[in-house]
Structure formats: structure tokens, C-alpha cells
N, C-alpha and C positions, 0 to 999 in steps of 0.2 A: 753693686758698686762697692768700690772700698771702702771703709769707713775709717777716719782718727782724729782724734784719740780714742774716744769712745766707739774706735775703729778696731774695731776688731780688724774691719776690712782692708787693712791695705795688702793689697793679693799678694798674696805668697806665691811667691819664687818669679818673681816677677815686678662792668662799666655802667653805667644806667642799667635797670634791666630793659628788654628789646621788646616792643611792642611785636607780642606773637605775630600781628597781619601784617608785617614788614617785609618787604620782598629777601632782604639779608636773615631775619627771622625764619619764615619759609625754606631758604636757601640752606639755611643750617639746618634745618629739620631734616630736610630732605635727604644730607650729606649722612647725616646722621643715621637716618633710617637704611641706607644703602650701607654704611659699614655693619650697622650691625646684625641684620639677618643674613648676609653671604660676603664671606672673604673667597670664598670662591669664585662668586660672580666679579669680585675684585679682579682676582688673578683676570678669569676671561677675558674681561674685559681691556685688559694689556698682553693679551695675545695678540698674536698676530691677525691681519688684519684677511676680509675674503679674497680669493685667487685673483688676480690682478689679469685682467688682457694682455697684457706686456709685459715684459724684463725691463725694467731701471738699470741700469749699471753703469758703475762708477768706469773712468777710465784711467788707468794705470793707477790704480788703489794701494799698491806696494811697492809705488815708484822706482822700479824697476828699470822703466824702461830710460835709457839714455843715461847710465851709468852715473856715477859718483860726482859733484862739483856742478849738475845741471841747474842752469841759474830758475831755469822756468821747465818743471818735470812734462814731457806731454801730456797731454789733456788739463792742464793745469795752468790758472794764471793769478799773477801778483797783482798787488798794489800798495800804495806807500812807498816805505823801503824797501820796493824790492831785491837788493841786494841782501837783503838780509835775511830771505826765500830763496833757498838752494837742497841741493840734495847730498848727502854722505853715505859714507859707506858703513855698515852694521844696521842690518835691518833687523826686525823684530824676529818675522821669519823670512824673508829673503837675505838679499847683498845689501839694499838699500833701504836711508827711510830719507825722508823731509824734515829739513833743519830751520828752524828758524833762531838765527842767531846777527849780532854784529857786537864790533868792538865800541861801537858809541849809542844811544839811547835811539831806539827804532819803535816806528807802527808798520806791521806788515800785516794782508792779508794772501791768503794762498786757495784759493776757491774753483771751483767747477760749476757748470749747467748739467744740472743733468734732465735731461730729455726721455721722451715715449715715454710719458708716467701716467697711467691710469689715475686718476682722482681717487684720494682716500688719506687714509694716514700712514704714515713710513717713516723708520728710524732711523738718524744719520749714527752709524757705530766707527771710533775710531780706537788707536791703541795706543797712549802719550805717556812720555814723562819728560821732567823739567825741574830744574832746577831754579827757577822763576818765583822768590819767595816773595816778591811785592806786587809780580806786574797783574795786568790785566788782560788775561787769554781766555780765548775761550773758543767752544766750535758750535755753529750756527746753519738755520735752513732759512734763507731769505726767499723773496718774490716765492713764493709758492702757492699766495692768495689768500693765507689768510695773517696770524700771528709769527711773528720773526726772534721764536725762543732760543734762546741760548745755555749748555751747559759748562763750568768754567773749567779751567784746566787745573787739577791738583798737582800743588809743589811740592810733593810727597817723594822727589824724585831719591831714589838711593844708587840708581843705575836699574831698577826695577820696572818694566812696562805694567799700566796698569790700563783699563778698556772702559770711556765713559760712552754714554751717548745724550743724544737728545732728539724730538721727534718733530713733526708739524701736521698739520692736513692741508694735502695738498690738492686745490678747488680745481687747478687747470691742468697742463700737460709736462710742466717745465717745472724746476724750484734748484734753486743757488745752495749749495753746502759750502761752508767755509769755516779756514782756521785761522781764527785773528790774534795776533799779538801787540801789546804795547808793553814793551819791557824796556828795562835797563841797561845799559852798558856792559854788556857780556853776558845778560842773561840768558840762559836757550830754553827751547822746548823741543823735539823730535815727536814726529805723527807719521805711525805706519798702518797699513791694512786696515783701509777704510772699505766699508758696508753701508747699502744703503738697500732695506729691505721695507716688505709692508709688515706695519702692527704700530702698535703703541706702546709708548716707557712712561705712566703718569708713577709719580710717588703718590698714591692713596695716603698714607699716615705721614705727617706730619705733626708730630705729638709732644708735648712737654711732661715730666712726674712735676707733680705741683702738692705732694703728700703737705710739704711742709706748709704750704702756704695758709689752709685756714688757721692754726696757732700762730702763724706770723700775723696775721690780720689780728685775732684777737690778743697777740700782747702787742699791738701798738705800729706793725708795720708798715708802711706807707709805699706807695711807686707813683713815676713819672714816667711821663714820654722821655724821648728826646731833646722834646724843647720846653720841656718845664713844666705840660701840665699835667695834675695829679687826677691819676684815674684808677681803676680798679686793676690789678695787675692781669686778669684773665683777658680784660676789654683791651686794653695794651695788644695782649700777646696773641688773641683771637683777631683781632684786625689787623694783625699783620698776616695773617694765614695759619696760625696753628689751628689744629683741626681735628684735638683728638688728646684728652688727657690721661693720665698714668695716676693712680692713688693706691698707695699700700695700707696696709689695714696688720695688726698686731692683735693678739686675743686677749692679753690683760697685761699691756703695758703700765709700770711702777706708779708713772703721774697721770697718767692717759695719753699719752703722747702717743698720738696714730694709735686709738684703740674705734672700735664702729661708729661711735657717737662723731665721732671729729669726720671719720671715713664719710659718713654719711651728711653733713653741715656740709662736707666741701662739694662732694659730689651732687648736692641739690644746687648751689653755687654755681658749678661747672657743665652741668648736663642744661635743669632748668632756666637758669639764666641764658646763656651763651652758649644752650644746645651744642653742645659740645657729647661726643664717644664719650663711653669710660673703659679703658684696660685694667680691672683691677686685678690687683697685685697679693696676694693671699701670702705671708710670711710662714703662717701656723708657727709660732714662737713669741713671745712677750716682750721681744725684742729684735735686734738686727739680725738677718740672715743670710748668708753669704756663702760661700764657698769655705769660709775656716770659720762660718758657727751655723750650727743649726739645732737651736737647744730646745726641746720641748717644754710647750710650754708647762706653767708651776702645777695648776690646776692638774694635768696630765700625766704628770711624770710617775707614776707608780701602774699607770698603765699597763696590760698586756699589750699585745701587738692584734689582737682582734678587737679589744674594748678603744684603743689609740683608733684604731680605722672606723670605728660607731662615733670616736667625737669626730674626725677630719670631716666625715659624712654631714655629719650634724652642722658641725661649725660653718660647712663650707656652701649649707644649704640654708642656714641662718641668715648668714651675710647677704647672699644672692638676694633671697627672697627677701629682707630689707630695704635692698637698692631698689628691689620691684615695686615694691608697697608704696616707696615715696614717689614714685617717678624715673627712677633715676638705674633704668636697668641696666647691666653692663655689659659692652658689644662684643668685650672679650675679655678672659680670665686667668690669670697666671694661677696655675698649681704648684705653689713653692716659689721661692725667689733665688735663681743663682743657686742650681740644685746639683752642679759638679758632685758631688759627694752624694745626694742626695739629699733628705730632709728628714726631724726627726729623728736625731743620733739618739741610741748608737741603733736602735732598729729600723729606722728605713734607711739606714747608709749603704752606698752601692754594696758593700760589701756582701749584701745581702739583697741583692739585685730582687728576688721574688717577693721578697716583703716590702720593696721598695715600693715594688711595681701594684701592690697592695691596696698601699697606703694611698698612689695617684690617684687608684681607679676612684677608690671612696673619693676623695675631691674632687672630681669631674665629674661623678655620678650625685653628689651633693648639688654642684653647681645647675645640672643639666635638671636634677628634679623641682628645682625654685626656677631656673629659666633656660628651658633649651635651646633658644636664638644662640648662647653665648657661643662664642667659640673658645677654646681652649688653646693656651697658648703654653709650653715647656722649654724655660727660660735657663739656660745655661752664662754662667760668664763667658769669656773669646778663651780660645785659647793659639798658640802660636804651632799647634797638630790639627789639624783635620782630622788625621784619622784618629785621634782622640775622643772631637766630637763626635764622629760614626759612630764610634764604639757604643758611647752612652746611647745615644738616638734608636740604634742598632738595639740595644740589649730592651729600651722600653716595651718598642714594637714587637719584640720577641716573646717581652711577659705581657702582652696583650694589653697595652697600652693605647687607647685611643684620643689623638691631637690634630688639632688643626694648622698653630701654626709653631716655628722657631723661632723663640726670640735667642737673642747671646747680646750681655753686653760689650762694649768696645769703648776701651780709653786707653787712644795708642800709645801714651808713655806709659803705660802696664802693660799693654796687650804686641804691642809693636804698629808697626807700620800700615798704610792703606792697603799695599797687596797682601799682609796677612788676610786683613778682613777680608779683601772680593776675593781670596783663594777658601776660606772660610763657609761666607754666603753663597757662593757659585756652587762650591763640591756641594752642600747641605742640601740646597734645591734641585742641584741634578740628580741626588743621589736619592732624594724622597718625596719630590714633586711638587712639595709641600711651600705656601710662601713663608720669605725670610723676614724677617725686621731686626734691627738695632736694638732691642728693647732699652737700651742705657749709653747714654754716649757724654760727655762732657770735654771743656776743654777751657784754662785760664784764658784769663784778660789781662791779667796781672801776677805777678809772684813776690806781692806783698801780701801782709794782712790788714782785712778792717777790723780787727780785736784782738785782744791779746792772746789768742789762740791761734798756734800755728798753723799756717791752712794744710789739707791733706794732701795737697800734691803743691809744693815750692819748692820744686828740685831744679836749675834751670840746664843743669849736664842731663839730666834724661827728656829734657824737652823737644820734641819733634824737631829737624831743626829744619822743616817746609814751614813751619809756624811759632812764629813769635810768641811770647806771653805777652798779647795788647790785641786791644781789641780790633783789629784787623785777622793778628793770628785767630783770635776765637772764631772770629766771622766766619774763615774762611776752611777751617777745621771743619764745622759743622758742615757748612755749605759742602765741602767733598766728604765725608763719610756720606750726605743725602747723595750723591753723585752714584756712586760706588752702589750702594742700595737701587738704586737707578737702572744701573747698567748690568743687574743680574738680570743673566736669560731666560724668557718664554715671558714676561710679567712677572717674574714669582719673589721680586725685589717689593715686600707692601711696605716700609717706610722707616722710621726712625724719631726715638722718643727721645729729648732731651735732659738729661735729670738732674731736676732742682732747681730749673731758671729762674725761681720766684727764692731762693732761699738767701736771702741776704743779713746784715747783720739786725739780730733783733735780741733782746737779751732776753733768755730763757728758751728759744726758738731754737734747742741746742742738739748735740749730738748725745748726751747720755739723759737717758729717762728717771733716773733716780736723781738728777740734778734740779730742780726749778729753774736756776740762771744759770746751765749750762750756755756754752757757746757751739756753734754749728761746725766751722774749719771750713767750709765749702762756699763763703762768701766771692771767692777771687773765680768762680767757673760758673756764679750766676751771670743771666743776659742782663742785672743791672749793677751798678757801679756801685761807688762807696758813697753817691748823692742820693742813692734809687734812682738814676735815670735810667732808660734802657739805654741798651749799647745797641750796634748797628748788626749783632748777630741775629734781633729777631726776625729782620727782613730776611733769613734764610728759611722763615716759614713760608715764604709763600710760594701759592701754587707754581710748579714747572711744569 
């Protein structure tokens, strides 16, 4: 993530505790224990589903048939306004797609039965954009006998098609797909090349970074609900559905800020408590590390490049084994944070791709000798080339690099747009089998400040413009980057960490470590407000 002031990072060129016997206690453990011994059985398990007796198929899925201005497409039927359910011309890949549009405030639905369906689970896949920055759209699988989920439509439109889905299990023979609108006065959306296959789209991670939060607790921090009352902020954001936290760790940061001691207090907090994953996040640096720093750390820095790979080894088998002793082992483990360049300058900078590839192995070889369940995770920022990321991913694998998954972060007024990311996450997973995640994703509520520190991103001309700065925008930022992560193919979309939803204003709680009463800059892209309430973004944790 970006960092400032004490930012180095703004990218360049660019509750109680839970009575163990409680069925919710239980439920977490369980969650828990299934993430952390296999992300592979994850993926499997949002594969597609076994050979069906029968073909489902949608009819006329690229509304095609009956040309341009058709009020009701075959196979196809309205309700509400349905004038305001028609067909045009410019398909995604046909002549035609599905409009929903009118000049005065409309509810429309545009839906099908579809029939001969073997029982089991299947994905409704569509292909949208919209220019739709308030309404409420979305596309859904009803009567199908059991739950009637929905995924919403992202206002991310630039002229860009972008592909979400959403899935059901289907107990009888029949089940309802639909595209429902209530929008605006001139609002639209377009829906082309609709799929309806067997498998399952769950988002496994739904995840928060929550580094900051144990020194927010201890200089004084406080959270609320929504409606006033004060509770623990994990118990907050774990009952809304998060299910999975992010904590970085630094080797000898100035005042201790994010050094093991603190790494370790939150993650007994967060695992034992609230049975909660842990992603840990390994810096190897005494400070921030990002894409424009990656400074080894003090203790290290006269290092060879063989004596550097005995500490990364040490350090990285240190920590693990730590998290193991308390309880608190970790389901998966970043090597490096935001490693575009590499980690480690100037000798493990790509530059030097073999000593790069090095210095990884010793950190996942550290990790793997304190606890082999972890998976490995190599975390890149977004970038706005694909084949950029190949390249790096590409060159790991070559110097015998062994990972399990891809994290990249994404913060689309740095990164760009929603289709960057699914062009991104889709190429990464086709191209290496391997699942994707968000590792880093953020978005304002506001583009004010709560302290006298100007927040890191209150720019309002580079602001998305599918989303507001208020918490509506945030809501709904989040909720489609999870979308999008969703609707990567075979299952290999595993989820999306939010970073820093607990960081609010607290004073010393800051962005630079040699300060005590530094300030943070990232109060306006927490999920709480300048009251500590939450905001209505955490409901984007929960299960879809």
C-alpha cells in the first residue's frame, strides 16, 4: 500500500472473548482449520460441480434474437417498468445486448426459468456495465429451493464490460435467473452473454490488515457499532463476516511499532479470541516496504548476500515458530510485501533476479521449517500491464521459486479501474493455475481529514467516478472489487483483504516510527468514521 507522509508509498507513476463450546466458536474453528491446511482444497472446492444428467441452458443469452429495440428479448420476461427493459444494438460480442434504461426513475426486472436442471450447484455468469453510481442492481438465482443470493452490479462503467457472477444450489429441477434494477432517471446498465453452468463462486477470504489496531487499543482507541454500542473492534468486524486477518511484522522497528511483540499480542487477540486465519505479512525491513523502499534492515545491512539469506532463514523461521508456540499459527505467509522490485536492495532487487530468487527461497524455507501447513503467498502491488506481472511471476518460477498463492494489491485511484483488476486476476490464474486474492484493497468515505495530517489519498479529480468519497462510495468500492475476485474462473478467485479498517484517529497510532505522536493519514479509508462508528462498508464481509 502507499504510504504518506511517512509514505514513502504513494506509488510511483501512478468482543467478549467466545465461549470455545459455542456453536459460532466451533464454526470459527472449523473455518479456520479448513483455510489453513489447504487453499487448494479451497480452489476445489469452487470448481465446478460433478457431470450433470442434463444441459441447463439459457435461452437467447446474447439477445440476439429479434434484433435491436425488442421491448421483451425471447426467452426473456419483464416486470415493473418494463419499458424500461428493451434491447440495443452494440453487443459485447454479438449485434445486441440488454438495456435497462428510462428517462424517469424505474424498477425493472428482466429474468428467465430455466428448466432440465439436475440438482446441485451452478453459476449464473453475466457480462455488465453501467453507469448506475447510486442505484440498486444486481443479478440473482431465485425459486431454486434453497437461498435467493445475489451479486450487485459495479458502477465502474468507463464503456468497459466487465463479467460478475453469482451461484445457488439448486434442490429441484427449475431456478429463476434475474437482472434487477432500481435506478435513476437516465441511469442504465447493459447485460450481455449470459452462462449458466454447474460449480460454485464462494469468496473463501474475506479478510481485514488490522497491523495497526493492537497500538491503537493500547494508546487509547475505542470502536462502535453503528448504533452506538462500544465493543471490541475485531467483534464488530468478525460479526459482520470477516473471516480472515492480515498482520505485518517489521524486524526492529525505531519505537516498536509493528515489531513481534505487538505482531504477536494482536495475533493472540485475533486467532484465539475470534478464531480468526492469520496472513502474515513478513516486511524483512525496520520499516515500510513497498515498491519504492525496500531497505534492509539496520542490524543486517553489512551483510553478504549468503550471511543476508542465514538471517531471512532465521528471521523468517523465528516469527513462524513464535506464532506456533502461542497458538496462534499462520494459515498463510507473505515473503516480502509489495515486492515489484524485489526485496532487500540493492541485492535482492530484480535486478538481480537470481539472488532475488535466493533470498525467497530462505523465507519460505524458514517459514515451511517452523510450520509447513502455511501456504505461501508473493505479494506484488497491481499494475495497469499484465504482462508486467507475468514477467516477475514468470521469472520466480524460473529461479525455482516455490508459492502457493498471488496476492497484488489494488487501489483503483492508483491502480485504475475494475477491468484493469479482472484483466489482472483472470490473466494471473489462467496463466498459473494458482488462486488469486486482493491482498490490499482500500477506498474513502470522505476526503476530509480527522487530524491535522493530510490523509493519503484526498485527491477528489482522481477519484473513481462509479464512487463517491461517502460511505456509500466506500460500501460499494469494496463490495465490487469482492465481485470481481468472485467472478475469476475455475474457483481460483480466493478473496480480498481490506487494509486498515480499524485504523482511525488515535494519537501516536502514526505513520512514522521514530515519531511517538505521529499521525496515521489513512483515517478517511477506515470502516469507522470520525465517531468510531462503523460505517455500512463492513456489511461487505459477509458471506456470498
Amino acid at each position: 500500500m502507499s504510504r504518506h507522509p511517512f509514505n514513502p508509498r504513494r506509488q510511483a507513476g501512478r468482543s467478549p472473548r467466545i465461549d470455545r463450546s459455542s456453536p459460532r466458536r466451533r464454526a470459527v474453528l472449523a473455518l479456520a482449520s479448513v483455510l489453513c491446511v489447504s487453499l487448494s482444497a479451497i480452489a476445489a472446492a469452487a470448481t465446478p460441480a460433478a457431470a450433470t444428467t442434463t444441459t441447463p441452458t439459457v435461452a437467447n443469452p446474447g439477445f440476439e434474437s429479434g434484433g435491436a429495440g425488442t421491448a421483451t428479448p425471447a426467452g426473456w420476461t419483464a416486470s415493473g417498468t418494463t419499458a424500461a427493459s428493451f434491447t440495443e444494438s452494440g453487443g459485447r460480442s454479438g449485434s445486441f445486448r440488454l438495456t435497462h434504461y428510462s428517462g424517469s426513475a424505474y424498477t425493472v426486472d428482466t429474468f428467465q426459468q430455466i428448466t432440465n436442471i439436475t440438482p446441485g450447484t451452478y453459476i449464473l455468469g453475466v457480462w455488465i456495465r453501467s453507469d448506475d453510481t447510486g442505484g440498486n442492481n444486481w443479478i440473482t438465482m431465485s425459486s431454486c429451493g434453497g437461498s435467493t443470493p445475489k451479486t450487485y452490479v459495479p458502477a465502474d462503467s468507463d464503456g468497459t464490460w466487465l463479467h460478475i457472477v453469482t451461484y445457488a444450489n439448486v434442490t429441484g429441477n427449475t431456478c429463476y435467473v434475474d437482472f434487477h434494477s432500481a435506478s435513476a432517471a437516465g441511469a442504465w446498465t447493459n447485460y450481455d452473454d449470459v452462462t449458466f453452468t454447474a460449480g460454485s463462486a464462494p469468496i473463501a477470504v474475506r479478510g481485514g490488515d488490522v497491523s495497526s489496531l493492537s497500538r491503537g487499543q493500547q494508546d487509547g482507541g475505542v470502536y462502535y457499532t453503528s448504533s452506538g454500542t462500544k465493543e471490541n473492534a475485531l467483534q464488530i468486524l468478525s460479526g459482520a463476516g470477516m473471516n480472515y486477518v492480515r498482520l505485518r511484522v517489521w524486524v526492529n522497528p525505531a519505537d516498536g511499532f509493528d515489531n513481534e511483540s505487538q505482531l504477536l499480542a494482536m495475533a493472540k487477540q485475533a486467532h484465539t479470541t475470534y478464531g480468526l486465519p492469520i496472513l502474515l505479512d513478513l516486511h524483512y525491513s525496520d520499516t515500510w516496504a513497498d515498491p519504492g523502499h525496500q531497505t534492509i534492515p539496520a542490524t543486517w545491512s553489512s551483510d553478504t548476500l549468503s550471511q543476508l539469506g542465514t538471517q531471512v532463514f532465521n528471521y523468517s523461521k523465528q516469527v513462524a515458530a513464535d506464532m506456533v508456540a502461542q497458538g496462534t499459527p499462520p494459515a498463510m505467509v507473505q515473503v516480502g510485501n509489495e515486492i515489484n522490485g524485489g526485496m532487500l536492495w540493492t541485492l535482492g532487487s530484480t535486478s538481480h533476479w537470481s539472488q532475488l530468487a535466493a533470498l525467497l527461497k530462505q523465507g519460505i524455507a524458514g517459514v515451511k521449517a517452523a510450520y509447513s501447513p502455511a501456504k505461501i503467498m508473493l505479494h506484488l502491488a497491481a499494475s495497469d500491464s499484465l504482462s508486467t506481472l507475468e514477467t516477475w511471476y514468470t521469472n520466480a518460477i524460473n529461479n525455482g521459486v516455490s508459492f502457493d498463492v498471488i496476492g497484488i494489491s489494488y487501489y483503483d485511484y492508483w491502480h485504475g479501474r475494475l477491468d484493469v483488476l479482472q484483466t489482472d486476476l483472470n490473466g494471473l490464474a489462467a496463466k498459473y493455475g494458482k488462486p488469486v486474492a486482493v491482498a490490499e484493497t482500500a477506498y474513502p468515505w470522505t476526503l476530509t481529514s480527522g487530524d491535522s495530517l493530510t490523509p493519503s489519498f484526498d485527491t477528489s479529480s482522481e477519484l473513481d467516478p462509479g464512487y463517491a468519497a461517502s460511505a456509500y462510495g466506500q460500501m460499494s468500492n469494496f463490495r465490487d472489487v469482492l465481485s470481481v475476485v468472485q467472478a475469476v474462473p475455475n474457483g481460483l478467485g480466493l478473496g480480498a483483504f481490506y487494509w486498515e479498517p480499524t485504523w482511525t484517529v488515535v494519537s501516536g497510532n502514526g505513520w512514522d516510527p521514530t515519531n511517538p505522536s505521529s499521525q496515521d493519514s489513512w483515517e478517511n479509508q477506515a470502516m469507522f468514521d470520525y465517531s468510531d462508528k462503523a460505517l455500512s462498508v463492513v456489511n461487505d464481509f459477509a458471506a456470498r
